[in-house]
C-alpha positions as CSV (number, residue, x, y, z in Angstrom):
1,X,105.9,58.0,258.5
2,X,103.1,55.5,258.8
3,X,100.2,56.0,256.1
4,X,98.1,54.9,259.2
5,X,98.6,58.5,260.2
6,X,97.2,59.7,256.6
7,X,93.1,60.4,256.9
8,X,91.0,58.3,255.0
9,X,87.1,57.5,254.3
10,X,84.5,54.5,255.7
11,X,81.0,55.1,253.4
12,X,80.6,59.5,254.7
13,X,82.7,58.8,257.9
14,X,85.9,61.0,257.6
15,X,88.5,59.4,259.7
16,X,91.4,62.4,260.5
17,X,93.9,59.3,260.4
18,X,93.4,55.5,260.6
19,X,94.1,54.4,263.9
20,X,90.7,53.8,265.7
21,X,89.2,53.7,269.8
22,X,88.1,50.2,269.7
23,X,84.7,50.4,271.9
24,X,85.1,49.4,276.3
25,X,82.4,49.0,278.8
26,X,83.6,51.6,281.1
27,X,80.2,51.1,283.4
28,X,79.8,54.6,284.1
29,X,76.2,55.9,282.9
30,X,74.0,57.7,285.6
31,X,71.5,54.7,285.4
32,X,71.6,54.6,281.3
33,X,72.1,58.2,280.8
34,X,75.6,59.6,279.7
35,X,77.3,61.9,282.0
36,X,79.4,65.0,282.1
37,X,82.6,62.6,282.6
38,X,81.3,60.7,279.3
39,X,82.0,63.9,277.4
40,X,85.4,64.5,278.9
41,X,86.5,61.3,278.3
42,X,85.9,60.7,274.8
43,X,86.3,64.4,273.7
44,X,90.2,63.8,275.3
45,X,90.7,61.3,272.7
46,X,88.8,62.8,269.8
47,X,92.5,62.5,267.9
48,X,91.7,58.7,267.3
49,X,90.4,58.8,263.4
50,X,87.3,56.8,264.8
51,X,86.1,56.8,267.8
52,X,84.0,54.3,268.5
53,X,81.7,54.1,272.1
54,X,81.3,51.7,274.5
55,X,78.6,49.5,273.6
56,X,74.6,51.3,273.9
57,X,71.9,48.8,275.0
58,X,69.0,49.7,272.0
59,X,66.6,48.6,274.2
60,X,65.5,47.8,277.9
61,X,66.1,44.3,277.7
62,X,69.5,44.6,275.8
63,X,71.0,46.0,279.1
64,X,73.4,43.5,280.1
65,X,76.2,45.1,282.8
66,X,75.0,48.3,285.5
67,X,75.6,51.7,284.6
68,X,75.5,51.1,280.7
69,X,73.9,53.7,278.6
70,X,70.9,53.3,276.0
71,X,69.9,54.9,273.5
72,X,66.1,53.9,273.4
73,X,64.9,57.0,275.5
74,X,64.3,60.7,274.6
75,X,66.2,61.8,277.6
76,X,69.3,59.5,276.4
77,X,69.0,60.9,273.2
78,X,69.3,64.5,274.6
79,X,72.3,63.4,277.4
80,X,74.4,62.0,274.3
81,X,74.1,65.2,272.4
82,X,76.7,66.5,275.0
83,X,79.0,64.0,274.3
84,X,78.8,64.2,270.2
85,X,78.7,68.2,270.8
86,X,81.9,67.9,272.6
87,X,84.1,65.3,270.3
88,X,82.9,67.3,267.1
89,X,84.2,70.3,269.0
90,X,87.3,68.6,269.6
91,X,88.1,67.8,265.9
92,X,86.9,64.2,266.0
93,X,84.2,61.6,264.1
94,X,82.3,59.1,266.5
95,X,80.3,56.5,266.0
96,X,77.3,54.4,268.8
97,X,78.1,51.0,269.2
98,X,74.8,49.6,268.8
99,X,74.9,46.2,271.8
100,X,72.1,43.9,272.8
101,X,73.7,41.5,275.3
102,X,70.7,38.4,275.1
103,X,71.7,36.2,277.7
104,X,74.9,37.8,279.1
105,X,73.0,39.8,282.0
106,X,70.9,39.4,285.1
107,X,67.5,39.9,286.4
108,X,69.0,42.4,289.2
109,X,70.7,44.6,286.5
110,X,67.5,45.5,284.9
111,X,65.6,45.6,288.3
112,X,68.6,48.2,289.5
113,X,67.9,50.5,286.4
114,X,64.4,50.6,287.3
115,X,62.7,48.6,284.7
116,X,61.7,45.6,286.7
117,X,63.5,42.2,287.3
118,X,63.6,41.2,283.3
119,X,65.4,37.7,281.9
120,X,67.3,37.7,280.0
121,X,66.9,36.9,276.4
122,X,68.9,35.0,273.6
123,X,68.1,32.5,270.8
124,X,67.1,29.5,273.2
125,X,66.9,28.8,276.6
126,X,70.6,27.7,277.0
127,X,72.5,29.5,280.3
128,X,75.7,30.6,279.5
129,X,78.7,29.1,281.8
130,X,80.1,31.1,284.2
131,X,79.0,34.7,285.8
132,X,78.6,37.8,285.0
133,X,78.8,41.5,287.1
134,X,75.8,42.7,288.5
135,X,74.8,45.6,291.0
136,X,75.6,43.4,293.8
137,X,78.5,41.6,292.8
138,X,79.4,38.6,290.2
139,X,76.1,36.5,290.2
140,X,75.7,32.7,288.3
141,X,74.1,33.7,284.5
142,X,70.5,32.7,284.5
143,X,68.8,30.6,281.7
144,X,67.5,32.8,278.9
145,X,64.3,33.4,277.4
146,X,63.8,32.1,274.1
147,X,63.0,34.9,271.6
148,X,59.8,34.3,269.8
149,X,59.2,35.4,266.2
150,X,57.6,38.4,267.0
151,X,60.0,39.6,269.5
152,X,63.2,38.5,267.4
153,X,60.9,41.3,264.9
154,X,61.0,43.5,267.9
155,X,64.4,42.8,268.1
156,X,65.6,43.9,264.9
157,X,62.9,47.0,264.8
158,X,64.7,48.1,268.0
159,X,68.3,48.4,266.7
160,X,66.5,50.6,263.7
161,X,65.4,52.7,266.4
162,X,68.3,53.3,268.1
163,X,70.4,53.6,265.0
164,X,67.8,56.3,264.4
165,X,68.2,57.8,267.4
166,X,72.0,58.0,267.3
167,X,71.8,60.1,264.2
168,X,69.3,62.4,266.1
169,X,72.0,62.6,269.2
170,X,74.4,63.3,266.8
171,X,76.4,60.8,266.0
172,X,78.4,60.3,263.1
173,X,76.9,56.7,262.5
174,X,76.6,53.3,264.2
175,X,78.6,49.7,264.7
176,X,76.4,47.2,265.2
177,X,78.0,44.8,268.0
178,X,78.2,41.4,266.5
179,X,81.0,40.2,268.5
180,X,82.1,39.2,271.7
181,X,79.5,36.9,272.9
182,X,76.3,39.3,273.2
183,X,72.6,38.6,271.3
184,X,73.8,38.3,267.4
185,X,77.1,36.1,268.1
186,X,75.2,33.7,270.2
187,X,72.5,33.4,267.1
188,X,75.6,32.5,265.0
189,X,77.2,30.0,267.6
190,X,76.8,26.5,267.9
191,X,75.9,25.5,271.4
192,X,73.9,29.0,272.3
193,X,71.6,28.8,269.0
194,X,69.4,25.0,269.4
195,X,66.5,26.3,267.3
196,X,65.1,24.7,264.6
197,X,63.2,26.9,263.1
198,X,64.3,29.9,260.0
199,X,66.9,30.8,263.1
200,X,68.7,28.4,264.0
201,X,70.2,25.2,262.4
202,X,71.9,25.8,259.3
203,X,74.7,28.9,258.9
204,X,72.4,30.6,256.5
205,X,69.6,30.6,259.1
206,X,72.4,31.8,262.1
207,X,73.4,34.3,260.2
208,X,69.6,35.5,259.4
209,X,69.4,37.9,262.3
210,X,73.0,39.6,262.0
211,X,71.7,40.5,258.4
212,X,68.3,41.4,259.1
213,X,69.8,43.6,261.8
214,X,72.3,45.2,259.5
215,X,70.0,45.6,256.8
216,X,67.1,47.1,259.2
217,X,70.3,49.7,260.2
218,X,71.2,50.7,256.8
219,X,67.7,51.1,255.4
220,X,66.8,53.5,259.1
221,X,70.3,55.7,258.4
222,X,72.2,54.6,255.5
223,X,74.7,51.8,255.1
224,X,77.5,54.5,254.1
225,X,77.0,55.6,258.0
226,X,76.6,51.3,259.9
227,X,79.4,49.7,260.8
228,X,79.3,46.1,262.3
229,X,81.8,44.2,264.7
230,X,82.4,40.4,264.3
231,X,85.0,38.1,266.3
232,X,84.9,34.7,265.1
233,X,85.4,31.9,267.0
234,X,87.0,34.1,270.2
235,X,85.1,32.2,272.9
236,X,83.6,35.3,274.6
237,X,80.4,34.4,276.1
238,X,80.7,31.0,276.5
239,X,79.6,30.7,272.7
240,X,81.2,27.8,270.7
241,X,80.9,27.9,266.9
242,X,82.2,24.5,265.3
243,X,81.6,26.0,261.7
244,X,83.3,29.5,262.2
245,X,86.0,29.0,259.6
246,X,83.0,28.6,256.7
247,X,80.3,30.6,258.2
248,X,82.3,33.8,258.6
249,X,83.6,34.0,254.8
250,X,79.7,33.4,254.0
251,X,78.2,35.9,255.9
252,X,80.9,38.6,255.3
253,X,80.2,37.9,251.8
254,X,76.9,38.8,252.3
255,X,77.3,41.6,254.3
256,X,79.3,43.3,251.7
257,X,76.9,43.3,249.1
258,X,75.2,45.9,251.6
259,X,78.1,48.5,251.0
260,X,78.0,49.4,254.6
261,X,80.4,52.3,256.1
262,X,83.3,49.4,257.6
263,X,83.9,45.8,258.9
264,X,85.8,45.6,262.4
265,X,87.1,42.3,262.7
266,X,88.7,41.1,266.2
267,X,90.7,38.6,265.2
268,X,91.6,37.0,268.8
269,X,89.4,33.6,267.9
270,X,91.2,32.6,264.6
271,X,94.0,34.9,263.1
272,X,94.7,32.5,260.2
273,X,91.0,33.8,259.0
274,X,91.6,37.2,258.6
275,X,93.1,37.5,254.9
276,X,90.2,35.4,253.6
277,X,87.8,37.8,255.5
278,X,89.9,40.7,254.4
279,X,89.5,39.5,250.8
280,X,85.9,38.9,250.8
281,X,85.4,42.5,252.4
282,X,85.2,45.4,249.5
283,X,84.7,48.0,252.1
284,X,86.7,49.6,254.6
285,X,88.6,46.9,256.8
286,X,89.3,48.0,260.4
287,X,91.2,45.5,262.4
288,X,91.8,44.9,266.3
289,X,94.4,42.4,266.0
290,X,95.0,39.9,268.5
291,X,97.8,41.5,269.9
292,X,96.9,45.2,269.5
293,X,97.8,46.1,272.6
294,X,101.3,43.8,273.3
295,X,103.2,44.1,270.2
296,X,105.5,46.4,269.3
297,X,104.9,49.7,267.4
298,X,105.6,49.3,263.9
299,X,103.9,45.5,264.1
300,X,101.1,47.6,264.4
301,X,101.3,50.3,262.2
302,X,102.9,47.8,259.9
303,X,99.7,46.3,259.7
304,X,98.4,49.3,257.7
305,X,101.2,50.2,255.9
306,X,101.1,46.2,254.2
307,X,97.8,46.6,253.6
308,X,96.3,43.8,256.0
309,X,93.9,46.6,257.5
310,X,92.8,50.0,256.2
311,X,92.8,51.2,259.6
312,X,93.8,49.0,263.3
313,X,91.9,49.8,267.2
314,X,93.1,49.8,270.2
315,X,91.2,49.4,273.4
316,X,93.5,49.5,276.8
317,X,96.0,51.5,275.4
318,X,93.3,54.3,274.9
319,X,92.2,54.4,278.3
320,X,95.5,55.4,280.0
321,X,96.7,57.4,277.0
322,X,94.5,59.8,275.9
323,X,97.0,60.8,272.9
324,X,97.5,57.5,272.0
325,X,98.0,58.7,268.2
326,X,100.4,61.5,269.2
327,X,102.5,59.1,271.5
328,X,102.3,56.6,268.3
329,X,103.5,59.3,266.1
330,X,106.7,60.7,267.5
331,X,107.3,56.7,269.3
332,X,107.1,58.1,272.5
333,X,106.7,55.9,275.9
334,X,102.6,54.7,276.3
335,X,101.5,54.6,279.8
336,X,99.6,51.4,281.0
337,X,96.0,51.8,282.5
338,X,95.1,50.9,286.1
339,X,92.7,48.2,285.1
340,X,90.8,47.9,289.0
341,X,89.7,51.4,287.7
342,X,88.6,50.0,285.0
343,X,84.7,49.5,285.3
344,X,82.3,51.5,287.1
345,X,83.6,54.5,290.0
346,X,84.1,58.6,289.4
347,X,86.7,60.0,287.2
348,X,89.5,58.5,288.8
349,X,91.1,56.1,285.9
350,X,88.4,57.5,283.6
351,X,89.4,60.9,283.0
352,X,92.1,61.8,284.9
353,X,94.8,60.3,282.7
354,X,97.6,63.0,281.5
355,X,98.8,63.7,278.2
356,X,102.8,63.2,277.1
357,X,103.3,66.5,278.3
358,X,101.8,66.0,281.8
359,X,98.7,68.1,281.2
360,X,95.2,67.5,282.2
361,X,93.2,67.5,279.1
362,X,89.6,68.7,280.1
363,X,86.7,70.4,277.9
């Protein structure tokens, strides 16, 4: 069998086996609070080795999509107790991805969530193409608020927080989002980052707030227990990086002097990158290749077993199949997700997906 199946370590995080739930926006939060259904839901797949959440705003002006939760509140910190209470029940290790947005959101997200009609914010005022969701429907992005210096301080003070306050709500540790498009890959992209100041300009300055970020993280709860998520060069966000292929090697470099708990690379941008970013990485190497969720079976595991990964996520898969590592085990049939369930509703297409064996799983 697979060694992906065999448990394994990242810094204290004890993974029961090394195939990891890659972290989905499911848009579900009451307001920014966790619910009952959020405990369900990841407790039913607390037999990934990882599971890893959707992405936690740290702060009010990090909330980028409706019904996302924070983790920047007392009362959040109590609501994801219940979730962390219920995986741990369940056998499992989970982590809070830690995910400012900047300029992927909209005044009438904030405004909906009760915190006033707030801009957005990202590294200068440059409006992303394209829209994004909001409470009412898909609305045009609006142009961003340039950080200042002391807010890009608040900025990095606020992910300590919430990294903080994970631990309190009992989490396992954090990944820091640094993927996808949201605040920290539009620093280190080309055509969202104009600044000319210690930000912007040069890699080493666009890489400045991924690493002050991550180091603020690892000095607030240990680098053993932060993670971080990077995607080069996958287009997410409108962000454009035409120095991807020697900025990533250089700032993974960088980060691994930090001994953190992982690196969880999406490789969709540039494939051809990952064994140079493997082999700068001394740390554990989780990778969501860029056809995790097409390719056949053993490609996957495969991945693991020739040592290209240490462990390999899955998003989709893990929505519909809350046994994904059972069904992967014994090669069974996977059942595909009803994707217009995918964002926002009740527990239809959130928690009502059935095991191999036809049963419910419930708390």
């Amino acid at each position: 069998m697979s060694i992906a199946f065999d448990p394994t370590t990242a810094g204290t995080l004890k993974l029961r086996n090394r195939i990891v739930m890659a972290p989905m926006t499911r848009s579900r939060a009451d307001g920014t609070l966790p619910t009952a259904d959020t405990a369900t839901y990841y407790a039913q797949r607390a037999g990934a080795g990882l599971v890893i959440t959707e992405g936690i705003q740290p702060s009010v002006i990090g909330q980028g999509y409706p019904a996302t939760p924070g983790l920047h509140s007392d009362e959040q910190v109590a609501a994801w107790r219940r979730v962390t209470g219920a995986v741990h029940a369940a056998g499992g290790t989970i982590v809070a991805q830690l995910m400012h947005t900047g300029r992927i959101g909209h005044p009438s997200t904030t405004e909906a969530a009760g915190h006033g009609a707030l801009t957005p914010v990202g590294p200068s005022p440059v409006k992303a193409a394209g829209q994004v969701f909001t409470p009412t429907g898909p609305q045009d992005h609006v142009v961003p608020d340039e950080l200042s210096e002391a807010q890009i301080a608040e900025t990095i003070a606020d992910f300590a927080i919430a990294a903080r306050n994970a631990v309190d709500a009992g989490f396992d540790g954090v990944e820091i989002h640094g993927a996808n498009g949201y605040l920290l890959h539009q620093f280190l992209a080309t055509n969202a980052n104009l600044r000319t100041d210690r930000w912007g300009g040069s890699p080493e300055n666009r890489m400045r707030l991924t690493l002050e970020v991550t180091r603020a993280v690892a000095a607030a709860i240990g680098a053993e227990r932060t993670g971080i998520r990077l995607s080069p060069a996958n287009g997410l966000g409108d962000t454009v990086e035409d120095d991807h292929a020697t900025l990533y090697p250089r700032l993974v470099a960088q980060l691994d002097t930090l001994h953190l708990a992982y690196l969880h690379l999406v490789e969709a941008g540039d494939p051809a990158l990952t064994p140079e970013l493997r082999a700068a990485w001394s740390g554990t190497f989780i990778l969501n290749p860029a056809d995790a969720d097409t390719a056949g079976q053993s490609r996957r595991l495969g991945l693991v077993d020739g040592g290209r990964a240490d462990a390999v996520s899955f998003a989709r898969l893990f929505i519909s199949n809350p046994d994904l590592v059972a069904r992967l085990a014994t090669g069974a049939a996977l059942a595909e997700p009803d994707l217009s369930r995918a964002y926002g509703g009740d527990r239809y297409g959130y928690t009502d997906y059935p095991t191999l064996d036809g049963t419910l799983p419930t708390l």
